[in-house]
Residue, then its C-alpha position, 0 to 999 in steps of 0.5 A: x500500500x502506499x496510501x491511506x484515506x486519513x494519517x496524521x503522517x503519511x502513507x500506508x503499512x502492513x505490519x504483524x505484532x511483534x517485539x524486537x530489540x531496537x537495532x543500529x542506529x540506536x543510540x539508546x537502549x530500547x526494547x521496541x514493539x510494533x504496535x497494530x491490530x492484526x487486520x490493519x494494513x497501517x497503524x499510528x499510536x499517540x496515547x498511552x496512560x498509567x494502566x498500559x491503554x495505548x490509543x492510536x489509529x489505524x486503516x483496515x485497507x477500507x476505513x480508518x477507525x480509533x482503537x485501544x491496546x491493552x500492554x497487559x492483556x494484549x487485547x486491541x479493540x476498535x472504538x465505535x463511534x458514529x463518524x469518524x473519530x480519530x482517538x490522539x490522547x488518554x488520561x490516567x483515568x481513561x479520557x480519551x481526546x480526537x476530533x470527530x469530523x470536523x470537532x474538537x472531541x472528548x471520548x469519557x471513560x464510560x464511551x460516551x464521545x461528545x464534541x466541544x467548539x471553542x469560542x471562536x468556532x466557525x462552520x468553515x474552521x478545524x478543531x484537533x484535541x490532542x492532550x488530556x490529564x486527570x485533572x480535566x484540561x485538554x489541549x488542542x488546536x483550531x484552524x479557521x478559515x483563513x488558515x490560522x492555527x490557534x492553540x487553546x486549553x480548554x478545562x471542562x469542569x470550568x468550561x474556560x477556554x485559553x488561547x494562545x500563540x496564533x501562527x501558520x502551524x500550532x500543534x499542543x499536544x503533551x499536557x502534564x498533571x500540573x498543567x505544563x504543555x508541550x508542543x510545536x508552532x511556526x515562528x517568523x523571525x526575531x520571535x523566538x529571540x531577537x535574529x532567531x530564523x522563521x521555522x517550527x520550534x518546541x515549546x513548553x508552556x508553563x503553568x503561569x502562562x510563559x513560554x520556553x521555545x527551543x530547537x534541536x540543533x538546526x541541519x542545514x540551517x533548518x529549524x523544524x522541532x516538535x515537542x510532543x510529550x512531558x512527564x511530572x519529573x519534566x522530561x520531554x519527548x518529540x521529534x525533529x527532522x534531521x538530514x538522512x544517512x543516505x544523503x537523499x533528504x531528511x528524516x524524523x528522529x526522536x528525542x527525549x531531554x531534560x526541561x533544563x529550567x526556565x530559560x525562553x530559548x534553547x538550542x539543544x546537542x543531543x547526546x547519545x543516550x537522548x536518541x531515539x532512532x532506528x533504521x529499519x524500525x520494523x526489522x521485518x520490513x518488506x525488501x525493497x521493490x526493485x535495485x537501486x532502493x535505499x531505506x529511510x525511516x522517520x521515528x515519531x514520539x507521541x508520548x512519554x510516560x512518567x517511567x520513561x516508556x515512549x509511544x508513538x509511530x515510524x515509517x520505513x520508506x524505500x525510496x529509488x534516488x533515480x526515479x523518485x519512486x517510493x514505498x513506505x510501510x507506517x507502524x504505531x510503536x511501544x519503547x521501553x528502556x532497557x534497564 
């Protein structure tokens, strides 16, 4: 397959359960399990919470439906739902949060699923929840019509909306018990910090309200970070775009730092031990459809748990240099660090 009806990344996959160990070149150790229901040809997971409820997406071949992942049981489910609901987050007491067409949507922990518009909600506007904690706050964005994108934090026990930082791209994700928030937005020049380049920088946004932007250090002069997760004890998760190994183009990797205190910029050296990365991510890739392909993977960290266990997606791509022609396999993804 090489595309899918709806992926918040990009193609298709036929993937198989399976554990492995993360192979080179990981620069951490990771215990890696591919993460798709058995009759998926695609599958991407973005949520998991304290009692092992992993949450994704994932494309039958017909449609695209929601589903959970029990890590005790491994028992996968398929959410119902009267539309299409795309399920990106889940609290520790088993709230999920997506969209449901067009709107912002909240799954709660008896199933029930309901939609929530923001205040400036418009007919013609996008509304995307992507966090959620225990204490009823959920992150998110709307786009409106003009293609602005809009962060907010909604609290459902008080029915308040924030919002914050419109930009051409605004992804919060990540919300933390406390409240702080991790995600991504698009910064045109000086806004970062007086000479910052215009790209897409992390940020965490911190319960009073402040804002800390940082990158990984830029390839190429390209700034292209996204903050996806961070846990009580502030580590954070995410990903970035980094030149490939093969010299064809770029590639997401994964990382997972240290909040290094409350400075409003950070250009970020990775270490080691903070990569997250493997290529191929699924080592029972398919081989390449003819000579002269090469392999590419992307790694997407979604989240990160208070134990350092990271969910999210990766992508094997074979990819011919000559002709531009290219085959990619899309999996959800466990990591578990080896202790």
């Amino acid at each position: 397959m090489k595309t899918r009806t709806k992926s918040l990344y990009r193609y298709a996959a036929f993937t198989v359960p399976l554990l492995t160990m993360l192979s080179a070149p990981a620069r951490a150790d990771y215990q890696i399990q591919i993460i798709s229901p058995p009759d998926a040809v695609s599958a991407q997971a973005f949520g998991l919470n304290n009692a092992g409820i992993v949450t994704g997406v994932a494309d039958d071949g017909t449609m695209v439906r929601s589903f959970t992942y029990d890590l005790k049981s491994g028992e996968y489910n398929y959410i119902e739902a009267a539309g299409e609901f795309s399920a990106l987050e889940i609290s520790n007491t088993g709230v999920i949060v997506g969209d449901l067409g067009d709107m912002c949507a909240i799954r709660d922990a008896k199933g029930d699923i309901s939609t929530f518009p923001p205040p400036s909600n418009a007919p013609d506007s996008f509304c995307q929840a992507r966090g959620v904690n225990s204490m009823g706050r959920v992150s998110g964005f709307e786009v409106a019509a003009d293609g602005t994108w809009t962060g907010f934090i909604y609290d459902t026990k008080q029915a308040t909306y924030e919002t914050f930082l419109p930009s051409p791209t605004h992804i919060p994700v990540g919300l933390d018990e406390r409240g702080r928030l991790a995600g991504n937005v698009f910064l045109f020049p000086d806004e970062a910090y007086p000479g910052s380049p215009f790209g897409n920088y992390g940020y965490i946004r911190r319960t009073d309200g402040t804002f800390k932007f940082f990158t990984i250090e830029p390839v190429s002069g390209l700034i292209s970070t996204r903050a996806r997760s961070i846990t009580e004890s502030g580590t954070i998760a995410g990903w970035y775009l980094d030149l490939d190994d093969t010299g064809i183009g770029f590639v997401a990797r994964s990382f997972i730092i240290p909040d290094t205190g409350d400075v409003e910029y950070e250009q970020i050296t990775l270490t080691d031990d903070q990569l997250l990365y493997a290529s191929p991510c699924d080592p029972n890739v398919p081989a390449a459809p003819g000579p002269g392909y090469q392999l590419l993977t992307d790694v997407f960290a979604a989240q990160i748990r208070h134990d350092g266990v990271v969910v999210g997606s990766c992508q094997d791509t074979w990819v011919d240099p000559a002709t531009g022609d290219s085959v990619s396999y899309l999996n959800g993804l466990l990591a578990t660090p080896v202790k």
